[in-house]
C-alpha positions in Angstrom: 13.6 -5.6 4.4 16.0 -6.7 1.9 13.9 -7.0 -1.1 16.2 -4.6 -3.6 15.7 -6.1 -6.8 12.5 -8.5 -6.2 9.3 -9.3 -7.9 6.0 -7.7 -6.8 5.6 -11.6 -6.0 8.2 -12.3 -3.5 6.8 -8.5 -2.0 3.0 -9.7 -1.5 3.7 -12.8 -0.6 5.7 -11.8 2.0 3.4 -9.1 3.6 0.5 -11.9 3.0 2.2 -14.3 4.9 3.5 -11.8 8.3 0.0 -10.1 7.9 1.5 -6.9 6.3 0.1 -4.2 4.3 1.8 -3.0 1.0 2.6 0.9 1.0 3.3 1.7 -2.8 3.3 4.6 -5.3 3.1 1.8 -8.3 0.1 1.0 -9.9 0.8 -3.0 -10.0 -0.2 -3.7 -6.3 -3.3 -2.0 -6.7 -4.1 -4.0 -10.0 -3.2 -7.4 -8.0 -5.2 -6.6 -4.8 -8.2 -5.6 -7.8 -7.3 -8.9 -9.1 -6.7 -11.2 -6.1 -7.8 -9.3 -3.1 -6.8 -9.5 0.5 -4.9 -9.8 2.0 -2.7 -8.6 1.8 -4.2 -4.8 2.1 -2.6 -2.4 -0.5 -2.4 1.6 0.5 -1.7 3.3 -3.2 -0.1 6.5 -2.3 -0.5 9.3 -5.7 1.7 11.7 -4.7 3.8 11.8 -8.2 7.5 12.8 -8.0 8.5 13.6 -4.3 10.4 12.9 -1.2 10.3 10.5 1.4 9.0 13.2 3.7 6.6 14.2 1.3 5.4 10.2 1.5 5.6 10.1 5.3 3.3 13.6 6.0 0.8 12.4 3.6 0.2 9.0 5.5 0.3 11.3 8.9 -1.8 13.2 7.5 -4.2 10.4 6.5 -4.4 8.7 10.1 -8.1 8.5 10.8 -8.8 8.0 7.1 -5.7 4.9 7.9 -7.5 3.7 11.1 -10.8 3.1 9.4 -9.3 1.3 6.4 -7.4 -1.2 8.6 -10.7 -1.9 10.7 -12.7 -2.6 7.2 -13.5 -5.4 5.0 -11.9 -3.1 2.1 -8.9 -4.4 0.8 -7.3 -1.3 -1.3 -6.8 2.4 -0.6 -5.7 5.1 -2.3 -4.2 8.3 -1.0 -2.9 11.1 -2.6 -4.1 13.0 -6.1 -6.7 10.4 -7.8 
């Protein structure tokens, strides 16, 4: 998307505006959506030092748990090792 280098800002305002959710393995989007709230949504994934492969399984993996989230009134989701 072209955001090398930008503020958590520029990112949720982005995905806020286009109707996006936030994927990220960083803590701050899942202290701003406690903070702020939706949207946008935030999906936290915990899966500590890994690859992108590693990422993309897990959120495969979590599909149902992915389809119920989007369909709810919750705004934040974490995946992953608590």
């Amino acid at each position: 998307m072209g955001f090398g280098g930008a503020g958590d800002g520029v990112v949720w305002e982005y995905a806020k505006v286009h109707g996006l959710t936030i994927v990220s393995k960083y803590s701050d989007f899942y202290e701003r959506s406690m903070r702020v709230g939706a949207p946008p949504k935030v999906i936290c994934v915990r899966v500590g030092n890994c690859s992108t492969v590693a990422v993309e399984m897990l959120l495969r993996n979590s599909q149902q748990a992915l389809i119920r989230f989007e369909g709810s009134e919750v705004s934040f989701l974490m995946l992953g090792r608590g």
